[in-house]
Steps between C-alpha positions, in 0.01 A plus 500: 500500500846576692496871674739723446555817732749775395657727787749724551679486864659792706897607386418339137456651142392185359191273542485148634227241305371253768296242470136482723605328818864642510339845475224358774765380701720852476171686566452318875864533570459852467191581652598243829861756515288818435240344809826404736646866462361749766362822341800730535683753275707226351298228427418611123898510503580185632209325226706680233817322640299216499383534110822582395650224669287239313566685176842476551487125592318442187684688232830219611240243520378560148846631309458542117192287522154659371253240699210548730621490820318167679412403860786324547771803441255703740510245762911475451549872545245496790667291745852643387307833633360356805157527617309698782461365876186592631341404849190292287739354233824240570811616469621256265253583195775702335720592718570771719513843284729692616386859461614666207631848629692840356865528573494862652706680840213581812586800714340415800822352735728603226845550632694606176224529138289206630654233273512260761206548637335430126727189486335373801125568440570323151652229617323438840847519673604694798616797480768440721631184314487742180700736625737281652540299211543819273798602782711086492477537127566879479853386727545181274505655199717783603185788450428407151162377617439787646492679130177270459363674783542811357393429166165346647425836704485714198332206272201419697205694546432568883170469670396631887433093630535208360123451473451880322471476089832633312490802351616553171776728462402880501771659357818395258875472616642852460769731690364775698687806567297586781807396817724377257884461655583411165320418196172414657533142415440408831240693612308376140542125609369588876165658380425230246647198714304692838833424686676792740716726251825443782446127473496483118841733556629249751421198260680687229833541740458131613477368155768735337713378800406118444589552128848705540322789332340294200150587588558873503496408114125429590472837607638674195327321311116574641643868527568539144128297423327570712220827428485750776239713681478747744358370828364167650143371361240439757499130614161310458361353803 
């Protein structure tokens, strides 16, 4: 009699049906990434990456077809993923897995909101090269690249080092009246962004300059939506 195993997979609503030794086969690859992960904050995060990475693999592998997933389609999706190199396995099993890792800005050696330094932990890059590479494209593209810049420092969560977990956000985007020069728009995106209040100002000037005054439209706008309170919330450390 054929086995059948029904799971569900990290990031996923619906269930996957897989047959004995694809499930057998899942199981190991699993456990070996859970065993080649060091015991730190992240590592239940980076298995849920892992999970949801698979899931996502096999929803396009299976489309509108309702079949039990076999060994074969595991086995596919596997080496597309890439495997773990350990110091008592080859490297060529399955690859070399490249860690799966949260997109987020690290204050330690920050020089602006940390952006770079985040693009550099989660690429393995130097810092250096990131931020000259964000400055020959910033100049080749006349500044506009410089808007993505921006738009990733008040997008991405920010954690103290690159090895600390990612705090979830503690507090929603709001003005606050509390040292307001205007509507408090500003100060709002430096509390919940963590970012200097007169570098959020500056990036506001830099952009409205870059734009010929179109992002000041920005500005009205989050004025006008944005709720209000009274003073700064606490950051959580």
């Amino acid at each position: 009699m054929d086995k059948t195993v029904t799971i569900s997979l990290n990031g996923h609503t619906g269930q996957f049906r897989l047959d004995g030794d694809a499930y057998d086969q899942l199981a190991q690859y699993l456990e070996r990434a859970a065993a080649r992960l060091p015991a730190d904050s992240d590592r239940a995060e980076v298995l849920g990456d892992l999970e949801r990475s698979v899931g996502d693999k096999l929803v396009v592998a299976l489309g509108a077809q309702d079949r039990v997933v076999t060994a074969a389609d595991i086995e596919a999706i596997l080496e597309e993923i890439g495997g773990f190199e350990g110091d008592d396995e080859p490297a060529g099993d399955l690859g070399v897995f490249r860690r799966l890792r949260r997109l987020h800005r690290i204050r330690a050696g920050q020089q602006l909101a940390g952006v770079c330094t985040g693009l550099s932990a989660y690429a393995d890059i130097d810092v250096g090269l990131v931020r000259f590479g964000f400055m020959v494209v910033t100049a080749l593209t006349l500044g506009l690249v410089a808007l993505l810049y921006i738009v990733l420092a008040f997008v991405l969560p920010i954690s103290a080092t690159a090895d600390a977990p990612v705090p979830p956000r503690s507090h929603r985007l709001e003005r606050i009246r509390e040292g307001q020069q205007l509507a408090g728009v500003c100060n709002g995106l430096a509390a919940y962004s963590e970012i200097k209040v007169n570098a959020v100002r500056s990036v506001f000037l830099f952009a409205t300059l870059l734009t010929a005054g179109g992002f000041a439209l920005v500005y009205a706008a989050l004025a006008f939506l944005l709720p209000i309170r009274a003073a700064r919330p606490v950051p959580a450390r």
